[in-house]
N, C-alpha and C positions, 0 to 999 in steps of 0.2 A: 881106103874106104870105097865103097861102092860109088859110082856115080852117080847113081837115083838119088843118095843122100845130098847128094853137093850140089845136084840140080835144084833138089829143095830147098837146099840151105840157102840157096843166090836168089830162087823167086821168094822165101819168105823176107829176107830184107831190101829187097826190090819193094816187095809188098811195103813191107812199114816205113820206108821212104817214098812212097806215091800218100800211104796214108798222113804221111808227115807233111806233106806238101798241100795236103786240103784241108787241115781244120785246124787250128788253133796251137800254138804251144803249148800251153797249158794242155788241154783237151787229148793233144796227144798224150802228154808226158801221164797224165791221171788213167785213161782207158784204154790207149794202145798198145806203150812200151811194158805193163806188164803181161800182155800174149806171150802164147809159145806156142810155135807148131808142135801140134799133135802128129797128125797124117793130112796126106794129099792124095786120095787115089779114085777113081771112078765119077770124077768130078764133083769132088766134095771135097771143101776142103775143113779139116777139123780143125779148131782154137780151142787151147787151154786157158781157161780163165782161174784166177786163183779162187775167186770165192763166187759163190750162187749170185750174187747180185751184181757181176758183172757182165755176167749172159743177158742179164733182166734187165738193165740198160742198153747193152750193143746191141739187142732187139728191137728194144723201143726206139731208138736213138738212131741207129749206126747201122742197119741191117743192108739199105738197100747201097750204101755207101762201099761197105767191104765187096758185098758182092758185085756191085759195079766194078771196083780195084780189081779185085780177082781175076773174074772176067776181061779184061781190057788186058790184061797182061799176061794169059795165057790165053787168048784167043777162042774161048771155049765158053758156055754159062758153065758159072760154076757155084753150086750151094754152099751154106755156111751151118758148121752145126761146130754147136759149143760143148767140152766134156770141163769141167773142176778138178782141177790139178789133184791129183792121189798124190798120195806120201811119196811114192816110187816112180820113176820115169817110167814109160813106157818105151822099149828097146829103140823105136823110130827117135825119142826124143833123145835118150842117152846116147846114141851116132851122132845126134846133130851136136850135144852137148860134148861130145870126145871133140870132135871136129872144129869146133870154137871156143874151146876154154882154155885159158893161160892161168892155172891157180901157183901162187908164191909160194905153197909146198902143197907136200902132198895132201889130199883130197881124204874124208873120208865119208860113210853115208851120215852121220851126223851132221858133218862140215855142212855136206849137199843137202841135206832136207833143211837145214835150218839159212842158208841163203833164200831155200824155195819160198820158206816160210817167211822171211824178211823182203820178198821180192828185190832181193838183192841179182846184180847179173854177174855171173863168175867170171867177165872177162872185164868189167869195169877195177881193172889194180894199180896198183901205182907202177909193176914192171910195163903195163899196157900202157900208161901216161904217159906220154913223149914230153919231155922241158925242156924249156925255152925260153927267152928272155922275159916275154911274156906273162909268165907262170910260174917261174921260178919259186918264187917268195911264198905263194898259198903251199905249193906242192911240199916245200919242204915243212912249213908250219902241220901241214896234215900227217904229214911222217912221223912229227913231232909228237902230236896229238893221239895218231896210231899208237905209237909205242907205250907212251903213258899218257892215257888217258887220265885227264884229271889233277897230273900232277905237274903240268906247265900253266908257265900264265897266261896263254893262248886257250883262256877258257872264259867269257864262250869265244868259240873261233867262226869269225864270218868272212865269210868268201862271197864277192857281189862281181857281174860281171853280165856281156850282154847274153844272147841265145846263142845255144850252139857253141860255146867256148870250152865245156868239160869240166863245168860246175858239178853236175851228175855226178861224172865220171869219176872226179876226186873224194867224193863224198862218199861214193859206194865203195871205191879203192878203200877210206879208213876202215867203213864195215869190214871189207872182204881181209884186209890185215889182222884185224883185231882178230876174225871167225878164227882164220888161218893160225893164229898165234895158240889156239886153244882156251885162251881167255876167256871164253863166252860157253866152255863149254858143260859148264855144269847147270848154267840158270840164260835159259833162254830170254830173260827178260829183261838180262843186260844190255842189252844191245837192239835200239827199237831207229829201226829208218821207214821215215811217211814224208810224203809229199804235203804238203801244206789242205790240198785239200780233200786228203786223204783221215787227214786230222779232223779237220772240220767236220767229214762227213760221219766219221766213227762219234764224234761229240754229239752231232744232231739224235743219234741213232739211243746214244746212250739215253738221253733224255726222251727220247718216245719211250721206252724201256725200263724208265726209272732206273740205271745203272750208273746213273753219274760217278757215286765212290766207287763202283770196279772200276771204270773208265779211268780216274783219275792215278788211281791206286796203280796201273796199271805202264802208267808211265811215270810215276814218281820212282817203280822200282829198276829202272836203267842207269846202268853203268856208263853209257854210251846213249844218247838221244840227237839221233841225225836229221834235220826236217830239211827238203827240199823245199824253192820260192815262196819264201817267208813273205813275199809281197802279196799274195793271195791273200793274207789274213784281213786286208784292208775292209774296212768297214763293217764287221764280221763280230760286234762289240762282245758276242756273249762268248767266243771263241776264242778271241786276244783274252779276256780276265779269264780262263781255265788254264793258255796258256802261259799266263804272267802269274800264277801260282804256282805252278809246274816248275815254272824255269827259277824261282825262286826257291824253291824246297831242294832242287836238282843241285843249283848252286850252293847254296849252304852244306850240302853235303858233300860237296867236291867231287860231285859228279860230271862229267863230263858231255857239252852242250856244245853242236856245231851245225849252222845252218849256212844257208847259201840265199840271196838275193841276185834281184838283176839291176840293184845301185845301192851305194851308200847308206847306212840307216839312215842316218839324216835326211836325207832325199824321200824317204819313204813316205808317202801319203795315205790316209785313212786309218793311220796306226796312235793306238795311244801313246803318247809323249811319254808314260815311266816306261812303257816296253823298249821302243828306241834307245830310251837312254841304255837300259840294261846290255841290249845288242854292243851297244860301246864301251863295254865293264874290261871286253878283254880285247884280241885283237882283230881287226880290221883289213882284210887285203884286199884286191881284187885280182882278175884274169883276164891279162887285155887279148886282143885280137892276135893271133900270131904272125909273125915275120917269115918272111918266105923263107928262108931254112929251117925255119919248127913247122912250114908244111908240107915242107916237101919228109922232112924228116917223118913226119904223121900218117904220110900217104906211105911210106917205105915200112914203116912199120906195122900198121894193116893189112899189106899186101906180105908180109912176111909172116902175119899171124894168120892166113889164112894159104899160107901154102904157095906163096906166087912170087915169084921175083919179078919185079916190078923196073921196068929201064930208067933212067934218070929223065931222058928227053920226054918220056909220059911223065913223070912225076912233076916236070919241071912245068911244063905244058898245062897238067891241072893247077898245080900252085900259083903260077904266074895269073891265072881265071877266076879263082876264088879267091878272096884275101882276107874274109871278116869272119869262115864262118865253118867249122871244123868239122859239123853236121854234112852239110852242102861239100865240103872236103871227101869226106866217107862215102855219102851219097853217091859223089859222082865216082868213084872205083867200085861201088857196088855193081853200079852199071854196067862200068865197062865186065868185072867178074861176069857178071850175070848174062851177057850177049857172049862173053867169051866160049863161056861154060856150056851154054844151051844151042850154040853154033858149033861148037867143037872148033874153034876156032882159037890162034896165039893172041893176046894181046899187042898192038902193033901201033904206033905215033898215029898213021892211017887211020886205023880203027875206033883210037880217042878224038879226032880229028869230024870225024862222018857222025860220030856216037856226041860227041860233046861239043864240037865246034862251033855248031848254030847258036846254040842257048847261050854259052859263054858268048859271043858276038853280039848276039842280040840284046842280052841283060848291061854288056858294057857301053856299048853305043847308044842308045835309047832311052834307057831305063831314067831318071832324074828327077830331083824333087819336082821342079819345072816345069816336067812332062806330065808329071803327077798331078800337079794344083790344075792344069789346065784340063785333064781327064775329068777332073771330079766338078769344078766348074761346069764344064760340059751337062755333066749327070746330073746333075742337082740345079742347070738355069740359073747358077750362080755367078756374077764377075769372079775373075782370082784374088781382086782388090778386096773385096767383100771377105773372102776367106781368111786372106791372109790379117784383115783388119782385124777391130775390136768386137764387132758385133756379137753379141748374144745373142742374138735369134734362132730358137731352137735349133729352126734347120738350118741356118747359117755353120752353127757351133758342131751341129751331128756330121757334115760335110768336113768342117774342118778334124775332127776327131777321125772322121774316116781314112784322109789324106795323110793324117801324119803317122798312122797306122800304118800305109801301105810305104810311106815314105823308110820305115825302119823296113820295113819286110822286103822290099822290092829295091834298095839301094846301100849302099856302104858307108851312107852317110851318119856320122853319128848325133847323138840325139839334141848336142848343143848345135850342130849346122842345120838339123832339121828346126830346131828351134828357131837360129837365126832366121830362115826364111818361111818362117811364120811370124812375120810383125816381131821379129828382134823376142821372143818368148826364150825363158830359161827351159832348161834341160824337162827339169821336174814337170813343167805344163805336159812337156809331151809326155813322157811316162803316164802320165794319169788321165792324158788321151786313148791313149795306145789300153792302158786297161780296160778304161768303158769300153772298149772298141770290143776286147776280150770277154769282156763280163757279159755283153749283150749278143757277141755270137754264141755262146755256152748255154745262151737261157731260148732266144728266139732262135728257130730254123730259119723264117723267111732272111733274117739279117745275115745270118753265114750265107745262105746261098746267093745275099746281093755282094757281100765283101769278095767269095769265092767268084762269081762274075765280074769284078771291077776290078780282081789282083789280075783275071786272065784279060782282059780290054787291055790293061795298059802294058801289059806283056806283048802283046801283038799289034797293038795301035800305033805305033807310032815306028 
């Protein structure tokens, strides 16, 4: 492959990991990850968006954002101009697409247009999923489920687990199995993967439109129904009864239902108690964090799907730095790829070492619940006793939702230690922190831009 392409291909995931790193999980996973580089050339650079209304939000929303990222990382201003995905790649994008795709057999333009159309990614498979003790248990249940769908009793099958684990990734892997199978290839409407608020957003859409029965009709006729963080549905009343009809008709028909959270149904908040239950009709796993030989083995095998052999003492180096978080794993070899690539430069222990070293050091020495409550204390004119107490006082309560927010995002701590040192609090309090924290950056700009200032303070503060 030409070079131009591989330069592009390392700044476009450069790109959507600097975008990953300023807005919200959710937020990404709904408006970023379905981009595709178009072209880059005469400083502009072009995004593919699937549908008209996603240009009409990263305008309103998201504009001066991207073009800040851009800019900052190619050293240049750079414009953004958005085209809608056509039936067909465009040559730029099919190079980038030869260059990172691993499909379980062969390909054909049906296969291809109908992942584009699914916003499925063709490298999300189960041969791309690395197993490990970790994952073992879901990974094999999905295989399960891939094969025959419908006809195990790993229906529905949920998969819960924290950020960044390859909840996604297994999800899209059953899509991309089943495409790959042929199975899907006569009635496109077998096989429907949405994001949770992707759902929601097509339901609102329907009812401005009066198309409720297409709407509905429209997901009753899948063979396969995959929804991503089913935890968004929280408080969403008229959205949970569309989809507790759905999952109901789906079921009785032996149709096949598998979603992913980020805990236990049980755990789930804002959700109707018959939906919950339904979630535990079949089976339940989750995806814990992996073990430094499933990340080193993760880093070896990215770096192997993207054309690079990768030394052990680098791979050992990043794995030993990151421990919770599979994204942040990827991330940082995007990195190192992407300074390699655009330096003309080997990757070298040195080079991960100058490239990665500070961050890793500084995120492990520093970083602590601790240092956290004392941060926001700070911000807010608050004691830490106050926070961590029982108080209800709005801005008491909003400080504390802040902290334990940044406490998951900013430490490796998990959500029952983050709990513990918030006044001895169960798991579940923080989760339903940690949403409002989410919900109210999604809706208010000025609150992201205070959370995106208060994640960078305690990055450098201390």
């Amino acid at each position: 492959m030409n070079s131009i392409y591989i330069d592009k291909y390392m700044f476009w995931n450069a790109f959507l990991k600097a975008l990953e790193e300023r807005v919200s999980v959710h937020s990404f996973n709904t408006w970023f990850k379905p981009l595709v580089l178009h072209d880059l050339s005469n400083d502009v650079l072009t995004v593919s968006v699937p549908q008209q209304y996603y240009s009409s939000w990263l305008e309103e929303h998201y504009l001066s954002l991207l073009n800040s990222t851009a800019t900052n990382l190619l050293g240049r201003n750079i414009l953004i101009r958005f085209v809608v995905s056509a039936q067909e790649n465009t040559p730029e994008e099919q190079q980038l697409t030869d260059h990172v795709t691993t499909h379980e057999s062969s390909s054909s333009p049906h296969h291809d247009s109908l992942l584009e159309e699914l916003n499925i990614n063709p490298r999300f498979t189960f041969n791309t999923f690395v197993v490990g003790h970790s994952n073992q248990f879901a990974y094999a249940a999905s295989k399960a489920v891939a094969d025959a769908p419908g006809l195990t009793a790993f229906n529905p099958l949920v998969i819960y687990g924290g950020v960044g684990l390859g909840k996604t990734h297994i999800l899209q892997a059953i899509a991309n199995s089943y495409i790959s199978s042929g199975k899907a290839s006569n009635d496109r409407g077998k096989i429907i993967f949405v994001s949770s608020e992707k759902f929601t957003m097509d339901f609102i859409l329907s009812i401005q439109k009066n198309q409720t029965a297409q709407y509905s009709q429209y997901y009753r006729a899948a063979n396969i129904l995959l929804v991503d963080d089913i935890q968004f549905f929280n408080n969403k009343e008229r959205t949970q009864e569309e989809f507790f009809h759905i999952f109901n008709d789906l079921h009785q028909k032996g149709k096949q239902i598998v979603l992913t959270m980020d805990c236990p149904p049980s755990h789930l908040k804002g959700l109707a108690d018959r939906l919950i239950n339904r979630f535990q009709w079949g089976l339940v796993t989750d995806i814990q964090p992996p073990d430094f030989e499933t990340r080193v083995a993760i880093l070896k095998k990215k770096a192997e799907n993207d054309g690079v052999e990768l030394d052990n003492a680098i791979a050992d180096f990043i794995a030993s730095n990151i421990t919770a978080n599979i994204r942040e794993l990827e991330g940082s070899l995007i990195r190192l790829l992407a300074y390699s690539s655009l330096h003309g430069t080997d990757i070298s222990l040195q080079m991960a070492s100058d490239i990665l070293g500070d961050t890793f050091r500084k995120t492990s020495r520093t970083i602590s619940i601790e240092s956290i409550q004392k941060l926001i204390s700070h911000h807010f004119s608050l004691s830490p006793d106050l926070i961590i107490g029982e108080s209800r006082r709005k801005e008491v309560a909003n400080a504390r939702h802040i902290a334990m927010y940044l406490c998951k995002q900013l430490t490796s701590s998990s959500l029952k230690t983050i709990g513990l040192n918030f006044g001895n609090r169960d798991h579940s309090t923080v989760i339903h922190s940690i949403h409002l924290v989410e919900k109210k950056m999604n809706s208010e700009p000025a609150f992201l831009k205070l959370i995106q200032d208060l994640t960078n303070q305690t990055k450098n503060a201390f």
